[in-house]
C-alpha positions in Angstrom: 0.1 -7.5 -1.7 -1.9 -6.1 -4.9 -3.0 -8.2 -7.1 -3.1 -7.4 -10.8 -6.0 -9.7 -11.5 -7.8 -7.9 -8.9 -7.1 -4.2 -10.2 -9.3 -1.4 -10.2 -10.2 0.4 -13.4 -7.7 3.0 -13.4 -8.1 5.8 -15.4 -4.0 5.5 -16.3 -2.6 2.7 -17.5 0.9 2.2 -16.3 3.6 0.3 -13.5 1.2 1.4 -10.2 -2.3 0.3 -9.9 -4.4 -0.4 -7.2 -6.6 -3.4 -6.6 -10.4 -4.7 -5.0 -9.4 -4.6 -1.9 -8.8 -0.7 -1.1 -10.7 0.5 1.3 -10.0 4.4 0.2 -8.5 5.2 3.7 -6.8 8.4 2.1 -3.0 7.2 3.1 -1.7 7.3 -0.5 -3.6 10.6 -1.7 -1.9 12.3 1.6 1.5 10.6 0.8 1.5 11.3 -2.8 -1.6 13.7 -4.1 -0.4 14.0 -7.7 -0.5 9.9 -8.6 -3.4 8.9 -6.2 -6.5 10.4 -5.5 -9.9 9.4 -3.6 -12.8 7.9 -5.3 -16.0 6.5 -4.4 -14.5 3.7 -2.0 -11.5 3.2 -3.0 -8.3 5.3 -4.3 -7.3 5.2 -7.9 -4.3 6.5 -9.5 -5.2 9.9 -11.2 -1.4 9.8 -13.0 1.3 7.7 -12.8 4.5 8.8 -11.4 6.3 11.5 -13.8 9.6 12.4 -11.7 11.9 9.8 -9.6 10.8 11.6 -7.0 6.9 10.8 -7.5 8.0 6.6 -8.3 10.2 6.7 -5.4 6.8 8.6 -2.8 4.7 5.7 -5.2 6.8 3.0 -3.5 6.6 4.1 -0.3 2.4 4.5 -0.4 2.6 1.0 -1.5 5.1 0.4 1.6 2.4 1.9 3.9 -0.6 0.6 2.7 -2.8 -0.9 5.2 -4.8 -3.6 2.8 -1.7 -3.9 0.2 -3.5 -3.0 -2.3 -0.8 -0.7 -3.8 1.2 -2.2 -7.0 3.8 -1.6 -8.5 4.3 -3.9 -11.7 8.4 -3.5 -11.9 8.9 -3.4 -7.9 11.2 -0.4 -9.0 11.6 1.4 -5.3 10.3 -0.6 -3.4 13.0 -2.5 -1.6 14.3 1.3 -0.9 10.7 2.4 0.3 10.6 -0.5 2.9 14.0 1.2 4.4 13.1 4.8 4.0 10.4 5.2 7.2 10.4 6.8 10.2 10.0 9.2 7.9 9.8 13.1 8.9 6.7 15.2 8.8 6.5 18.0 11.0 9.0 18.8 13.0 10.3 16.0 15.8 7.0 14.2 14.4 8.0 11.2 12.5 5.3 8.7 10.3 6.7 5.5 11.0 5.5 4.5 7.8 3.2 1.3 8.3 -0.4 1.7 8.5 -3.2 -0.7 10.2 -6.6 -1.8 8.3 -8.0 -2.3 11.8 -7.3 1.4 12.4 -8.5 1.9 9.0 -5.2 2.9 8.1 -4.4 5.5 11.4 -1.0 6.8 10.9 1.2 5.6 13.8 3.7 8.4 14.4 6.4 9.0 17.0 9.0 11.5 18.5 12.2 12.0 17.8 12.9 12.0 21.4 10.5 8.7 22.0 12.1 5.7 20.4 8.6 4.1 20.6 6.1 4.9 18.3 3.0 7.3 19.8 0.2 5.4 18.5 2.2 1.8 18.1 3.6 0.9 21.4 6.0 -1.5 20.3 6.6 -0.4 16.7 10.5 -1.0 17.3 12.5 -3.8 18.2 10.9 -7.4 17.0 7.5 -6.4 15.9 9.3 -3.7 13.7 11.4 -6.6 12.3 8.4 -8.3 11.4 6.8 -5.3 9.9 9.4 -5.1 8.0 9.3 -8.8 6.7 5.2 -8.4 6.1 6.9 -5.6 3.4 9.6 -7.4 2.1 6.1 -9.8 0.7 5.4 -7.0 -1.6 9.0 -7.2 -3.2 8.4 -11.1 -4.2 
């Protein structure tokens, strides 16, 4: 989970911020290209979120974050975000929504006709139970 005290520089002040420990893997600026962007070794956020739309695609980034170093200083979204992957993105392709820092933050994806994930084997069941609990630590 982000930590305030650890927060980059950003060039918006405002609820999301990311911290130290990003390790600029491009996840957020793919998932929401008008609040983050890519720096030089980490992502920042370029704008803070200006529809619900943009908080709500803020949360999720933050869901899917390999390092956690997405916050979100009100939480708003977030408990919604944890619940909103698989989440489409081309087709039958879904992004099942949480990212690996040992993959440096891969995108595990599956089918809609593959109840495991293509990249996670495993993804459903208890590990995604526990995935789910590592998010529900960004809510507290």
């Amino acid at each position: 989970m982000a930590r305030l005290s650890e927060k980059l520089p950003d060039p918006v002040p405002g609820d999301f911020f990311v911290d130290r420990t990003c390790i600029d893997c491009s996840t957020c600026p793919e998932m929401v290209p008008e609040v983050f962007e890519e720096g030089n070794g980490f992502s920042f956020v370029k704008a803070q979120p200006a529809t619900e739309e943009s908080a709500f695609r803020s949360a999720m980034a933050l869901v899917a974050c390999p390092t956690g170093s997405i916050g979100s200083q009100s939480k708003r979204h977030v408990k919604e975000a944890v619940h909103s992957f698989p989440e489409p993105i081309d087709g039958d392709v879904l992004f099942c929504g949480y990212t690996s820092e040992k993959s440096f933050g891969a995108w595990s994806t599956r089918s809609r006709r593959d109840p495991l994930c293509s990249e996670s084997r495993g993804c459903t069941g208890s590990r995604a139970d526990g995935l789910e609990r590592s998010a529900r630590g960004a809510l507290e």
